[in-house]
C-alpha positions in Angstrom: -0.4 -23.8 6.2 -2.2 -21.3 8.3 -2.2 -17.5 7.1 -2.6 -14.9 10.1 -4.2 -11.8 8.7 -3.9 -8.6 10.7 -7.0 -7.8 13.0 -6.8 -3.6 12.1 -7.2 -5.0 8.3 -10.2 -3.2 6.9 -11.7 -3.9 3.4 -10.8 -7.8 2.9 -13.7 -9.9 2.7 -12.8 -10.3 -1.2 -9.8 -11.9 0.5 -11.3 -13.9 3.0 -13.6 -15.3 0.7 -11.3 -16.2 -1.6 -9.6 -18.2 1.2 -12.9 -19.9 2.2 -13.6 -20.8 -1.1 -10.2 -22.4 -1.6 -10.5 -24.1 1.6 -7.5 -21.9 2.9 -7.6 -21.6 6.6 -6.3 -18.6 8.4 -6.9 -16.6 12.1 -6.8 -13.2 12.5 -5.2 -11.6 15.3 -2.9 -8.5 16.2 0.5 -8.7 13.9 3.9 -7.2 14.6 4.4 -5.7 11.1 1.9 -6.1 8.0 -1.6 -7.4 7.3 -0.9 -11.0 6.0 1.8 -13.7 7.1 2.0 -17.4 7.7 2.0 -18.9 11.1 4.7 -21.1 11.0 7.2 -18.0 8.8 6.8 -15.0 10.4 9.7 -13.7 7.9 7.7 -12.9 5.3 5.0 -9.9 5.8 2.3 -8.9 3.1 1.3 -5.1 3.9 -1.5 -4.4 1.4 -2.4 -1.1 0.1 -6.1 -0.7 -1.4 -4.0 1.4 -4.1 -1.6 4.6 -4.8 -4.2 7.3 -3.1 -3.3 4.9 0.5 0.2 4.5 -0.3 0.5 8.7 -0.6 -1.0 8.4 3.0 1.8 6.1 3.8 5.0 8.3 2.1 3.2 11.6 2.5 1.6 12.5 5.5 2.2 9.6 7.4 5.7 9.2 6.6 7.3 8.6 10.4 4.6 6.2 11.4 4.9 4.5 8.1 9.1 4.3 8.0 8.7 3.3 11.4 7.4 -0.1 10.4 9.4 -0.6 7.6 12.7 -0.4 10.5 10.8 -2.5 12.5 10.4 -5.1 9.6 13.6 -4.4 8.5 15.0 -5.0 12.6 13.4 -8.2 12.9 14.8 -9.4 9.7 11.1 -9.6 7.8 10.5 -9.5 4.3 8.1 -6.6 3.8 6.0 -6.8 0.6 3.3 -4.2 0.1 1.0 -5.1 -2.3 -1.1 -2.5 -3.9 -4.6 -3.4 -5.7 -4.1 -0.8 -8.9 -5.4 -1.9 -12.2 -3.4 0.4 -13.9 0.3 0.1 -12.1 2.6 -2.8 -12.7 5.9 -1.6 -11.1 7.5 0.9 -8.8 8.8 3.0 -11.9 5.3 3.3 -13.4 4.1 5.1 -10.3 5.6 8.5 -11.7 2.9 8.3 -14.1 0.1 8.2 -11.6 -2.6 11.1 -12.2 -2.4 11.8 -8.5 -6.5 13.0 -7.8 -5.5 15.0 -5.0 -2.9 17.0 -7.3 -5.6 17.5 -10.1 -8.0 18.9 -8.0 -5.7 20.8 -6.6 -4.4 22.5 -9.9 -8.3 22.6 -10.9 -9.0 25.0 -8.3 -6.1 26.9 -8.0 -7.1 27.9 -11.5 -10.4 29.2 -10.7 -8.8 31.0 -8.3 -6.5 32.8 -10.8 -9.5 33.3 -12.1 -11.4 34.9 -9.3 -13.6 31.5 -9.1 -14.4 29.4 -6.3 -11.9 31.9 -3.8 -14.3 29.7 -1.1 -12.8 27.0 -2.2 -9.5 26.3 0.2 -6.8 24.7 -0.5 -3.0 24.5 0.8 -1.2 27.0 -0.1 1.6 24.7 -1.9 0.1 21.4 -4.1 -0.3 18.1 -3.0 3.5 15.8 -3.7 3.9 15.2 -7.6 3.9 11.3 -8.4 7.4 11.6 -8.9 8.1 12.2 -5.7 5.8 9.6 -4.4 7.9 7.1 -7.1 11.5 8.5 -5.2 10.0 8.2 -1.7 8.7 4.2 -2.5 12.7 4.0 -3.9 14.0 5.4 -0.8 12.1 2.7 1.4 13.7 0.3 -0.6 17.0 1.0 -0.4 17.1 2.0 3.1 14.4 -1.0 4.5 14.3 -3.3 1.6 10.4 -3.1 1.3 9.0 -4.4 -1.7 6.5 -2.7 -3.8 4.1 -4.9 -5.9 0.9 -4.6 -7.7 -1.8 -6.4 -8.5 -5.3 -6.3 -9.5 -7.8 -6.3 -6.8 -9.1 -9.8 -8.3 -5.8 -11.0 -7.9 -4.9 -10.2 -4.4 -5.8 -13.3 -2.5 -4.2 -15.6 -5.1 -0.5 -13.1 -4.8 -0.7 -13.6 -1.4 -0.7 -16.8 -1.2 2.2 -16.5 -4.1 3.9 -14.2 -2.0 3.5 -16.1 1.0 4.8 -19.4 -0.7 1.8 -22.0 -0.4 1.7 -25.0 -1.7 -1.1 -26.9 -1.9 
């Protein structure tokens, strides 16, 4: 088995040297949908997410670009699985308890600024999506695309993909 890893995937060499290690071979090139697939099943499509702070890029301010490859997965019949490296998530419903960072800081200065502090300080005028709403967009993706949401710990995301990916030694 060959895996084809996406050539716009940043941030993998813990990947890629897993793969070396374990004598895994793989080719990276330009890929329809995801980051991580086999060559010979193209219906299966890893999309990995370096944790919840990219994924609220995803369902937040990239939302069109983002559903748009979900229906494209979804089109072609893939199996979308994003896997997201967080230690401290294991499923879609624990995302609601994310501490969001961008929502803290938020709240932190719009405090001060109650306050009369830090009024240099900008920020937008309403505060960053709660992870609540994060939790219901994932859901939505779901039902409407069938995209999978799974986590992992950053140590463990070579060996899921391969898992995910179904290889057999």
């Amino acid at each position: 088995m060959v895996i084809q890893i996406d050539s716009r995937e940043r941030k993998n060499e813990h990947i890629t040297a897993y793969f070396d290690a374990h004598k895994i071979k793989y080719v990276v090139s330009k890929m329809y949908v995801g980051d991580y697939q086999r060559i010979d099943n193209g219906l299966v499509c890893i999309d990995k997410k370096f944790g919840l702070d990219e994924v609220y890029n995803c369902v937040v301010k990239d939302y069109i670009r983002f559903s748009d490859e979900c229906k494209r997965a979804k089109a072609a019949g893939v199996r979308l699985v994003m896997l997201i490296e967080d230690d401290t998530i294991a499923s879609l419903a624990h995302v609601r308890e994310w501490d969001n960072p961008r929502r803290k800081r938020w709240e932190k200065i719009n405090a001060e600024h109650a306050n009369g502090k830090k009024l240099k300080t900008k920020i937008p005028a309403m505060p960053p999506v709660s992870s609540d709403r994060i939790e219901k967009r994932m859901a939505t993706l779901s039902k409407r695309y069938g995209v999978e949401w799974q986590f992992c710990r950053k140590e463990d995301t070579a060996r899921r993909i391969l898992e995910i990916l179904g290889y057999e030694d």
